[in-house]
C-alpha positions in Angstrom: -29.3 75.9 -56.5 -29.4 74.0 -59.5 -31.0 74.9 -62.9 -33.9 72.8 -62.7 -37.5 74.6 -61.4 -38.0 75.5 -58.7 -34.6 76.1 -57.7 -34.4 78.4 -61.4 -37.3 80.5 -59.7 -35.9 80.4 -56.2 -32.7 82.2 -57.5 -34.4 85.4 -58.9 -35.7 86.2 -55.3 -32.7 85.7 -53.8 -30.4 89.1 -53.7 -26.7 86.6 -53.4 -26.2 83.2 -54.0 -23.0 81.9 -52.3 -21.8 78.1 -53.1 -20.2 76.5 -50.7 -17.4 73.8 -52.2 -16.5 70.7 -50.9 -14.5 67.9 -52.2 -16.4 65.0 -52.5 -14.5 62.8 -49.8 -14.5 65.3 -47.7 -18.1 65.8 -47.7 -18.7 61.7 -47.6 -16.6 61.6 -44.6 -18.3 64.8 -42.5 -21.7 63.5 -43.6 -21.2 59.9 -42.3 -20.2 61.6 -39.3 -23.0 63.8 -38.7 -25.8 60.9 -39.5 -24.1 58.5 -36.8 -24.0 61.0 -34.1 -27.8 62.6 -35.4 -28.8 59.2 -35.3 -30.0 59.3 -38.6 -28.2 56.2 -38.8 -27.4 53.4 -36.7 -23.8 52.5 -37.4 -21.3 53.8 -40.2 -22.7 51.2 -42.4 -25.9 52.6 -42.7 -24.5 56.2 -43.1 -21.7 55.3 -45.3 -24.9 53.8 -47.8 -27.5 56.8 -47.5 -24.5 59.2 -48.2 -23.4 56.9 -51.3 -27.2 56.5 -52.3 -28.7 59.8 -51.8 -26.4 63.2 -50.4 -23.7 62.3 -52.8 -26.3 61.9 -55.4 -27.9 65.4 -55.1 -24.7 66.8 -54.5 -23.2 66.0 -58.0 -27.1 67.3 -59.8 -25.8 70.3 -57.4 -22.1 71.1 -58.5 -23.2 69.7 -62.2 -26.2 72.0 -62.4 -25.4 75.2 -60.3 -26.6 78.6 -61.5 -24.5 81.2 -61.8 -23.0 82.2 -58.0 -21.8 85.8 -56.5 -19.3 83.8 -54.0 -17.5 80.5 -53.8 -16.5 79.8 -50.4 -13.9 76.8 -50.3 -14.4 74.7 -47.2 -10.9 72.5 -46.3 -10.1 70.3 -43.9 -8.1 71.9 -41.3 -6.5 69.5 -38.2 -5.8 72.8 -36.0 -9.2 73.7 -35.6 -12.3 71.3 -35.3 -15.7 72.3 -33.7 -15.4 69.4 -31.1 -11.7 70.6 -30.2 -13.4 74.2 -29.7 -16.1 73.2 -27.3 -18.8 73.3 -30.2 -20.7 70.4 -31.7 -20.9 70.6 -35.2 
């Protein structure tokens, strides 16, 4: 939730507000991911350019803008567990 209205409003009904933080690559690469296999896109191509042009976008206003949070929860990459090596789709 960023500053700007009506996310400013938003907040004051909300009892928590956790923030979930992601570097930037490693957001760029999950999202290409997930619009391929979505099929929000066709190809990586397409993906790599609506994450560049838009997700990125309104996730810097996001991390430059945030209210205040009760939690940060740090999201890593981590090779020994993946939701496709678990059985799970992500």
């Amino acid at each position: 939730m960023t500053q700007r209205e009506p996310w400013r409003e938003a907040a004051a009904l909300i009892d928590e507000r956790w923030f979930v933080e992601v570097e930037f690559e490693v957001a760029r690469r999950r999202l290409v991911g997930r619009h391929v296999k979505a099929g929000i896109a066709r190809d990586e191509e397409e993906a790599e350019r609506r994450v560049k042009e838009n997700d990125l976008v309104n996730g810097r206003e996001i991390v430059e803008n945030r209210l205040e949070v009760d939690e940060v929860v740090i999201s890593r990459e981590d090779e020994g567990w993946r939701p496709e090596n678990q059985g799970v789709g992500d």
